[in-house]
N, C-alpha and C positions, 0 to 999 in steps of 0.2 A: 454737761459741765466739762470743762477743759482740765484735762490733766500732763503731768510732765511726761507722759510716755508717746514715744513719738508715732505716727503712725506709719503704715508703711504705704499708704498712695497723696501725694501733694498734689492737688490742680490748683493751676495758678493762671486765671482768666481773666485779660485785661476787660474791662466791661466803658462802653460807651451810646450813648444814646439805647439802650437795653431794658425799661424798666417793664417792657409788657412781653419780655421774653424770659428774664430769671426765671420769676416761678417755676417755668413750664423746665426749665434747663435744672435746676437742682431736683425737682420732682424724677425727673430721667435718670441723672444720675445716682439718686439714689434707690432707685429701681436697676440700674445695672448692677450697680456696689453690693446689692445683695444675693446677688444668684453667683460673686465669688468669696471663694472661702477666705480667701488671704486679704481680701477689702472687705469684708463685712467688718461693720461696727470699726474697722480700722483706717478710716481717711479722713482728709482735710479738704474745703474747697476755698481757697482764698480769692477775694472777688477784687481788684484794684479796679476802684469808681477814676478814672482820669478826666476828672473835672467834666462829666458827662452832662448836658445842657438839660435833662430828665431829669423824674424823681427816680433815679436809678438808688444812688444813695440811699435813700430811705427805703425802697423797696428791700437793699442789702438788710440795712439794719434788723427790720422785721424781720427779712427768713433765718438771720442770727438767731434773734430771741427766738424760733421756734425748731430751730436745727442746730446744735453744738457745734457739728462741723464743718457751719458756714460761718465764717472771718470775712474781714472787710476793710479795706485800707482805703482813704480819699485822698485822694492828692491835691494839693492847693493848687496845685497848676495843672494846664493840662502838657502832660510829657512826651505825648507818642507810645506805642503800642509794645516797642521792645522800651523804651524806660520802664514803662508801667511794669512788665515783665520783671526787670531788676527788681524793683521794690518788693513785689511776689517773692521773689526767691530768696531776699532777705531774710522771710518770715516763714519760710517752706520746713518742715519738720524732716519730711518723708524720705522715705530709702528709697522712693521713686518720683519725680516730679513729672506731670503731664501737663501741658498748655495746651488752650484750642482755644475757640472764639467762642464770642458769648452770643451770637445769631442761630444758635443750630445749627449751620449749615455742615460743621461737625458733629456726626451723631453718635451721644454717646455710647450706646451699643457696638460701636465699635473698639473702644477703649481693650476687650479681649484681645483685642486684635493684635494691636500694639505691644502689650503687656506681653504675649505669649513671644512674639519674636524678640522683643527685650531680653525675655528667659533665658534666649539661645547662648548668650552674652553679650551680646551688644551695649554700646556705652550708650546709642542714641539709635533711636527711631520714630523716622518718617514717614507721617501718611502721602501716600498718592494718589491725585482721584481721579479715576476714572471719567470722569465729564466735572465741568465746570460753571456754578448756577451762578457766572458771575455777567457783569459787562461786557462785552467786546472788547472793549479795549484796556477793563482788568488784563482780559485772558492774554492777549498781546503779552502786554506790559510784562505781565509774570512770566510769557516765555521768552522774550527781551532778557529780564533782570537771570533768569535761568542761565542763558546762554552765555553774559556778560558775567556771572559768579563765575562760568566755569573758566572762561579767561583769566578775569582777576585774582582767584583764588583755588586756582586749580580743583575745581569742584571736580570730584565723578561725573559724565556724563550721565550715569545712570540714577543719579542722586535728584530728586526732587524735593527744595527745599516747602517747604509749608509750615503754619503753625499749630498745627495740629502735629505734636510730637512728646515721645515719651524719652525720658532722661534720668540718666542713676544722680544720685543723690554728690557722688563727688565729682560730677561733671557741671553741677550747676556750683556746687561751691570752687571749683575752678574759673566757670565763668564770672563768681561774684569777685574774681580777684581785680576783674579790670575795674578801676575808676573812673573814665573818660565820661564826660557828656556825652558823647554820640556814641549809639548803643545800637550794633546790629550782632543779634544774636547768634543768628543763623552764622556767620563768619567769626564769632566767638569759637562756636562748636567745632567749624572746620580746622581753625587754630590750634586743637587739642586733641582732638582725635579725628582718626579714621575708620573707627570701627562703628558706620551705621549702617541701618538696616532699611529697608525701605516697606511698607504694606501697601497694598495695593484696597481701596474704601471708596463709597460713594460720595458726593456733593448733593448737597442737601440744596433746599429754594431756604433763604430766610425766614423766620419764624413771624418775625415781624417788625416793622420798622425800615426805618431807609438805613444802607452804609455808610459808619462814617469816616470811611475811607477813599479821599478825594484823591485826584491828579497829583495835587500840591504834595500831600504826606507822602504819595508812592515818588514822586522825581526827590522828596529829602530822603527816603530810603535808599534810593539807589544813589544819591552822594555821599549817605552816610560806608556802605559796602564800598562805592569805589576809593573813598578818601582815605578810612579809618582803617583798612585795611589791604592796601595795595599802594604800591609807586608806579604801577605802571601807567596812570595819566600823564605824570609825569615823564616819564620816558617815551610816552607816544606823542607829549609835545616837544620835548629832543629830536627825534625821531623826524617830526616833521618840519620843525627848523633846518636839519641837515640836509631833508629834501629839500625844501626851499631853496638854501644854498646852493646845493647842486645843480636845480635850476637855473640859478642867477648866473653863475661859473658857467656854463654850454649856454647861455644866452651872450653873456659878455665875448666870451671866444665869436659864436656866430657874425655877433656887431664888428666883430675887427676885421674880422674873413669879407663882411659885407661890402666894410671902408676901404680894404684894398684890392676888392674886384668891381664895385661898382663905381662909376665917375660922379655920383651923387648921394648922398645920405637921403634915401625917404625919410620924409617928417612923420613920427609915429607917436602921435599924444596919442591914442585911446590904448596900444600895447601897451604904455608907459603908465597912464593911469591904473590901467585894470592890474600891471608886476606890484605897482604902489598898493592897491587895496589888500592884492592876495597876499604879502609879505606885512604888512600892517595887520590883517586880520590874524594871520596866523602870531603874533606878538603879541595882541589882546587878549588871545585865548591863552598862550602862555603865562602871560602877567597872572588872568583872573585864575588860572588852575592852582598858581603859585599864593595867589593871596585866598584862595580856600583854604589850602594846606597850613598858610601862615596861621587863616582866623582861628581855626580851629585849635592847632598850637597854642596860641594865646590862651585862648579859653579852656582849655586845657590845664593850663599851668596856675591859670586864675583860678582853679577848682571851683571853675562851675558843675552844680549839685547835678545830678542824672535825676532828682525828683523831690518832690520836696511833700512829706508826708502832713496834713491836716486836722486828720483825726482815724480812727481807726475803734472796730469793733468785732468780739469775741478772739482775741489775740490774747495769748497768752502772759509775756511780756507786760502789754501795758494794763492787765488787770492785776497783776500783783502789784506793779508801780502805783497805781490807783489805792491797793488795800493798805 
């Protein structure tokens, strides 16, 4: 039974295409939660269902009715992985919040782990795995977007983002202060502090089911990081208008120098086309960086929602509203 006293560990796991893994993931963690003193009898596991194409939902529901402290939010739409997240943290009670994924391949046996270097004081911390039971071109990609955080948002080199991470309780209601639709967490946290910690944990194989983490959602993650939080697209298309220029300028000088030492102009349509594509292309790319930054703006200011909540179960909130 849900009571007003808050507890002191929140997990907050966006859950998708999941439903023949829950079980076995609440079973675990509540086999971790009890060999510690300070989580025993004292946590939450809130499951955000983001419009998952399974009976995820329903599987939520049931392990509600048979565990208090598992909660369950659905979302009418589906949001993305850091919305979903927002919505979690809305309803997070805990003087500590932890997210990871709902595949296993974060194993909760490591939650110790986390936890103890948090102790040290740390505002946030990071798992880091040691090997990766992902794609090829996940693992690319993530050390891609690694590389490209630490440009755009002066990450630590030595920092590895993941979502398997634990977080004090007034670092995520700092984070709850942004309203924006586009929601990367990871660059929320950078934005607030620098006091994290990193552990070093393994990478699990999936428990079961396919990823539903496509190509598509990981290139909107990384416009959501370079847009929502950086100008420096922006400045690297300045940047390369002025080389352009410069170009053009020691081209133009070259042509005059040509016309009063040579007794004829060569005819040069294909230079002239390919200075035409290169100075055209680099202007499209300018334009579209510009009308991302605009769209976004807009939508923005039109307070589009970061999620839009369905229905929701063992939440404290809407069972009083209910009684």
């Amino acid at each position: 039974m849900l009571t007003d006293t808050a507890p002191y560990l929140s997990f907050v796991i966006p859950v998708y295409g999941s439903e023949k893994v829950l079980p076995e993931l609440v079973s675990r963690l509540d086999a971790v939660m009890e060999t510690m003193a300070e989580t025993r009898q004292n946590y939450e596991v809130i499951f955000v269902c983001d419009q998952s194409p399974d009976r995820s939902w329903h599987v939520i529901q049931q392990l509600s009715a048979r565990h208090p402290w598992v909660r369950g939010i659905l979302l009418r739409m589906n949001a993305g992985q850091h919305n979903a997240l927002m919505a979690g943290f809305a309803e997070a009670r805990g003087q500590v919040v932890m997210t990871m994924d709902d595949d296993l391949q974060h194993s909760p046996s490591d939650i110790p782990t986390l936890l103890a270097e948090l102790a040290t004081g740390r505002d946030v911390v990071y798992a880091r795995f040691k090997n990766r039971q992902h794609a090829s071109w996940k693992v690319w990609g993530s050390r891609l977007n690694d590389k490209v955080a630490g440009y755009l948002m002066n990450k630590p080199a030595d920092l590895y983002l993941s979502p398997f991470r634990a977080m004090r309780a007034a670092i995520v209601r700092d984070i709850l202060r942004y309203t924006g639709p586009y929601v990367y967490v990871d660059g929320l946290v950078l934005s607030m502090t620098r006091n994290i910690g990193t552990v070093e944990v393994e990478h699990h194989d999936r428990f079961a089911g396919d990823s539903g983490y496509s190509l598509k959602k990981s290139i909107s993650l990384w416009l959501k990081m370079a847009t929502n939080f950086s100008i420096v697209p922006l400045r690297l298309t300045s940047f390369a208008g002025l080389v352009m220029a410069g170009v053009g300028f020691i081209l133009a000088v070259l042509l005059v120098i040509q016309k009063f030492t040579l007794d004829a102009m060569p005819i040069g349509w294909s230079s002239l086309i390919v200075t035409i594509l290169m100075i055209g292309g680099v202007q499209l790319v300018a334009l579209g960086m510009l009308g991302e930054y605009l769209g976004r703006v807009l939508l923005t200011l039109n307070s589009r929602p970061q999620y839009v909540i369905g229905e929701t179960v063992g939440l404290l909130a809407k069972e009083e509203e209910q009684a």
